[in-house]
C-alpha positions in Angstrom: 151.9 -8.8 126.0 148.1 -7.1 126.1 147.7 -8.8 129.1 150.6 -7.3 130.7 149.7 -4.1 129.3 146.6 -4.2 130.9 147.7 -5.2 134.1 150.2 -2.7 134.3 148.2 0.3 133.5 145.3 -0.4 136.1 147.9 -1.1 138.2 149.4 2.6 137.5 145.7 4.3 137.1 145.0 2.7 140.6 147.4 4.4 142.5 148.4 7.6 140.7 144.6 8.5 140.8 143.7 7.6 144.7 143.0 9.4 147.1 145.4 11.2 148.7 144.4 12.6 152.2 147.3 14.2 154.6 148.4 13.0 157.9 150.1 13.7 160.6 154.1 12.9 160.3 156.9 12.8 162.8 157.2 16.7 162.2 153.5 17.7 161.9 154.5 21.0 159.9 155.3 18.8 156.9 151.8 17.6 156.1 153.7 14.7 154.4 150.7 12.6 152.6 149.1 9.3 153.5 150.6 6.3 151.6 148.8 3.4 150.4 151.0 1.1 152.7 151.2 3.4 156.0 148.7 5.8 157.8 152.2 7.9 159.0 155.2 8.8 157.6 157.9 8.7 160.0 160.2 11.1 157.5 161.1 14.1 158.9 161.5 15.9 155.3 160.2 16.8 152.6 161.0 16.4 148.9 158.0 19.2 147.7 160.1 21.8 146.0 162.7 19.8 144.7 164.6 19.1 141.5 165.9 15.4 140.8 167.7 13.9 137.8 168.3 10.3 137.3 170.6 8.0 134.2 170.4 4.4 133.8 169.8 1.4 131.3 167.4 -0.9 130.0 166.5 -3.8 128.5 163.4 -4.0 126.2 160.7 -6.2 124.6 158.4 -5.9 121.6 155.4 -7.1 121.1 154.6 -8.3 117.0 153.4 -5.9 114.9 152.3 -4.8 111.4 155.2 -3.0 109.5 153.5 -1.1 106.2 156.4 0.2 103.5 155.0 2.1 100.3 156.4 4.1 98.0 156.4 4.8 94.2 155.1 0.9 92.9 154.9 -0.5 95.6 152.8 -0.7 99.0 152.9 -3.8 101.3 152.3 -4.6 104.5 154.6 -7.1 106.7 152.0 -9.1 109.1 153.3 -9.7 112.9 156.6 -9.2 112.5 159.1 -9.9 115.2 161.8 -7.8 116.8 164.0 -7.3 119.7 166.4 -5.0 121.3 169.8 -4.9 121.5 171.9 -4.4 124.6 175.1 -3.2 124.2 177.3 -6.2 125.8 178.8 -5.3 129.4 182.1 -3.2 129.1 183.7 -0.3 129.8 181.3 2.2 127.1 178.9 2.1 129.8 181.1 3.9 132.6 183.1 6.4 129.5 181.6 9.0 129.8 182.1 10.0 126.4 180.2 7.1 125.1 177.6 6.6 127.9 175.0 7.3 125.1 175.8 4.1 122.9 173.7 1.9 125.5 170.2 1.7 125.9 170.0 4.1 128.8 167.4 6.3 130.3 167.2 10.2 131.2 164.9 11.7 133.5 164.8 15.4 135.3 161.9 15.9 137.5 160.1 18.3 139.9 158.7 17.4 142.6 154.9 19.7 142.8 154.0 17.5 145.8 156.0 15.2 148.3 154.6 12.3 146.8 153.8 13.8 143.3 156.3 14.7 140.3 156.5 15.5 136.9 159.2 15.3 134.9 161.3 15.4 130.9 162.6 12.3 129.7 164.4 10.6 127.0 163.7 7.1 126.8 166.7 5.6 123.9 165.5 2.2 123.2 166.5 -0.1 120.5 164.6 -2.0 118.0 166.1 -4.9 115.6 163.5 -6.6 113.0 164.1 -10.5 113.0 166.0 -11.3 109.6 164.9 -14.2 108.5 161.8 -14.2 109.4 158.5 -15.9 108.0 155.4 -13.6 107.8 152.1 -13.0 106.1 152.3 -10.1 103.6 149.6 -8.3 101.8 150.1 -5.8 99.2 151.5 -5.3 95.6 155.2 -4.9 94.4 155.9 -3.5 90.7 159.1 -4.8 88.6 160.6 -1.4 89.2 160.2 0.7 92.5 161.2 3.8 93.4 162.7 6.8 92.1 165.9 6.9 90.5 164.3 2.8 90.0 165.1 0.1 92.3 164.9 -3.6 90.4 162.4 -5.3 92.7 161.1 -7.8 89.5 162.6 -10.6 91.4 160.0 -9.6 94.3 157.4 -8.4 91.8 153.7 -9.4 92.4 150.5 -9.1 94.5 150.3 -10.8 97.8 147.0 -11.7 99.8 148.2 -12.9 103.1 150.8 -14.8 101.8 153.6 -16.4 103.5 156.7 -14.4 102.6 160.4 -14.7 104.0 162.4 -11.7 105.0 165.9 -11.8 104.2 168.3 -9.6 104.2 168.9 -9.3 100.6 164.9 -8.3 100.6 164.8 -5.8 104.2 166.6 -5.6 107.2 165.0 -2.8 109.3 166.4 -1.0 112.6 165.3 1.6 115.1 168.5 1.5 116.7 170.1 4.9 117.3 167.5 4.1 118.7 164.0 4.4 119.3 163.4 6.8 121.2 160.7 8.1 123.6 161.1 12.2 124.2 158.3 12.4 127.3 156.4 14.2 129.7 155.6 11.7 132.6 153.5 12.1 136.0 154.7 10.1 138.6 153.2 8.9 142.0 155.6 7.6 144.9 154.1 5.9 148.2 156.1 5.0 150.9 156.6 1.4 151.6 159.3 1.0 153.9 161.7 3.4 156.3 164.6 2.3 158.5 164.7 2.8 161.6 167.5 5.1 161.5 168.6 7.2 159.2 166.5 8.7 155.9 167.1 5.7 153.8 163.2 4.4 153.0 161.7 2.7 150.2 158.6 4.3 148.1 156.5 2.6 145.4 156.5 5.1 142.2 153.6 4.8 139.4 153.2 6.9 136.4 151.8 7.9 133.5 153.3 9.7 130.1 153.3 11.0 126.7 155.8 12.0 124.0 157.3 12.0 120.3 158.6 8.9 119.0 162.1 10.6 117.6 163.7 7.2 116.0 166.6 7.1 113.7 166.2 4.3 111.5 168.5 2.3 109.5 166.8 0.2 106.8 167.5 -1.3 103.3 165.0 -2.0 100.8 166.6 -4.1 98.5 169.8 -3.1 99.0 169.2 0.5 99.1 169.2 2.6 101.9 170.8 4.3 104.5 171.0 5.2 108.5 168.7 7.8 108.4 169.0 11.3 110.8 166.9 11.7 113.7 163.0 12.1 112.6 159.7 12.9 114.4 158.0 9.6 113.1 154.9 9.4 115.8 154.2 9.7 119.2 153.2 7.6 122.3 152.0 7.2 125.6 153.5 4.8 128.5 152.5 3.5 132.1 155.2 2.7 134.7 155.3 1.0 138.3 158.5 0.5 139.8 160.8 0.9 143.3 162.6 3.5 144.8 165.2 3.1 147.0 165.9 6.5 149.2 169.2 6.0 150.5 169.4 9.6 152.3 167.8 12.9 151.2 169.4 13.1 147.7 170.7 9.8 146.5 168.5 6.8 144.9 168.5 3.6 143.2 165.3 2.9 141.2 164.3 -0.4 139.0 160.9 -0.3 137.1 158.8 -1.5 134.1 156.9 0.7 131.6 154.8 -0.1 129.0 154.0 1.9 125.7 152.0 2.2 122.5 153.3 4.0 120.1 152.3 4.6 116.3 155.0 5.9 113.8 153.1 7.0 111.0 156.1 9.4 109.2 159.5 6.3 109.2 162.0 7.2 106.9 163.6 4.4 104.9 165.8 4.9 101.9 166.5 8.1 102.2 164.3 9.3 99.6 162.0 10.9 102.6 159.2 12.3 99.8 158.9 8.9 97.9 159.6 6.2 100.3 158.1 5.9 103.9 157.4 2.9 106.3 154.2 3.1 109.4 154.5 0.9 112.0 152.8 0.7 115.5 154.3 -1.3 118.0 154.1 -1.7 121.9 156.5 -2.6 124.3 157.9 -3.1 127.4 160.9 -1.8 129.3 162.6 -2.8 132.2 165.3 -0.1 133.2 167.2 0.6 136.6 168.9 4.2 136.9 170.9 6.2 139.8 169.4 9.5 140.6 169.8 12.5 142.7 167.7 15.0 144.1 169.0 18.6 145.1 
C-alpha cells in the first residue's frame, strides 16, 4: 500500500506541476494549452469559465493501522488492525433517488480557472468496517471498571505489552460507515489524450491533489456499550488522484479514477460519552470510483 502511495502521488505531483506552455489550436483565439500527450489540440472549445458537477460510486481499500481507545481506566492501543469497506450490493437504492446516498458514492462541483486546470468541493462518503475477529498486538492497560456511569471490563482487565489479543465482538466491533467521509478542496489537472475525428467526444488524463475534514459517523461498541454516533469533525486529510475522462460532447462525461489518502482522526467518538471516551486512529487508503458528470 506505501508503495502505491508513492507511486501515485509522483505520478500526480508530475503532471499537475509541469509545465504548461500554450499552443496553437484548431481555433487559434482559444489559446487551448499544450498536453503532455499532443503538441495541438484539435478542440475547437473551451471549458475555461465553466461550472461541472459529477455523482458516482466507489469501492475502497485500507491499509492496517493503529486504532488507540482511552478513556476513564483505560487506554490501549490496537496494533495493525484490519478493515475493509462495504459496498452496498447491486440493486435498485442506487438509481432511487431518495436513497442514492446509502452507497458509497462520490460528489464533486468544480470550476474550471483554466482549460486544463480546475478546482473543485467534494464529498468523498466512504465506508470503513474493522475485521471482527481479528488477531492483533495490543499495548496498554485496562482497569476492572471503565468508564463513567462504569462499564465491567474485569473480564478484560490487565496490562498488555504487545500482546497478542483477539477482537471479538463481545470485546469491540468498530465502524466508520455512515461513512467515512472526506469533505475536500481538490486541484485537478486534465491533459488531452485522445480526440475523434469527428465530433467533441476526446479523452483527457485528470491528476489532482486535495485536502479536507475527515467528518465520520461512527458506530462502535465497547463492551457492549455504545451507539451510532452523529456526524463529528474527527480529523482531516489530504489525497492524490489520477484517473480518465471520457468527453463525450461539450457537457457530458464518464470518469474512472484512483485516489489515495492519509488521514489522521484524532477527536473519534465511541460510546457516546463524547467527554470520557474517545478513540485516534490514522489510516490510509485507497479508492477507486467511477462517476457521470456534467459541465454547463
Amino acid at each position: 500500500m506505501k508503495n502505491l502511495i508513492l507511486l501515485v502521488v509522483s505520478l500526480v505531483a508530475t503532471t499537475v506541476f509541469a509545465q504548461n506552455p500554450a499552443s496553437t489550436s484548431a481555433d487559434s483565439t482559444l489559446n487551448l494549452p499544450k498536453s503532455i500527450f499532443k503538441n495541438v489540440s484539435p478542440r475547437t472549445y473551451s471549458n475555461k469559465g465553466k461550472f461541472y458537477l459529477h455523482w458516482g460510486y466507489n469501492f475502497s481499500s485500507y491499509a492496517k493501522s493503529d486504532l488507540r481507545l482511552y478513556g476513564k481506566g483505560y487506554d490501549f492501543t490496537l496494533q495493525n488492525v484490519v478493515a475493509h469497506d462495504r459496498p452496498t450490493p447491486l440493486s435498485s437504492t442506487y438509481i432511487d433517488i431518495s436513497r442514492l446516498s446509502i452507497p458509497q458514492f462520490n460528489f464533486h462541483f468544480g470550476y474550471f480557472i483554466k482549460d486544463n486546470y480546475s478546482i473543485s468541493l467534494g464529498w468523498d462518503h466512504m465506508k470503513y468496517v474493522l475485521d471482527v475477529p481479528q488477531t492483533v498486538k495490543m499495548t496498554g492497560t485496562i482497569e476492572p471498571s471503565i468508564s463513567e456511569p462504569a462499564i465491567d471490563a474485569s473480564a478484560y482487565g490487565g496490562t498488555y505489552y504487545n500482546a497478542d489479543f483477539t477482537i471479538n465482538p463481545d470485546f469491540l466491533t468498530f465502524e466508520h460507515t455512515d461513512g467515512f467521509n472526506y469533505a475536500s478542496v481538490e486541484v485537478e489537472r486534465y491533459d488531452d489524450a485522445w480526440h475523434a475525428k469527428k465530433g467533441n467526444m476526446y479523452l483527457a488524463l485528470e491528476t489532482g491533489l486535495g485536502a479536507g475534514l475527515i467528518v465520520p459517523r461512527t458506530d462502535v461498541r465497547l463492551l457492549g456499550v455504545g451507539q451510532n454516533n452523529f456526524w463529528n469533525v474527527a480529523g482531516y486529510g489530504i489525497s492524490a488522484k489520477a484517473g480518465a475522462k471520457l468527453f463525450f460532447n461539450t457537457h457530458l462525461f464518464f470518469q474512472g479514477s484512483l485516489k489515495t489518502g492519509w488521514t489522521n482522526l484524532s477527536n473519534i467518538r465511541t460510546t457516546g460519552r463524547n467527554n470520557i471516551d474517545k478513540a485516534q486512529q490514522k489510516i490510509s487508503y485507497l479508492e477507486n470510483y467511477w462517476v457521470l458528470g456534467y459541465i454547463f
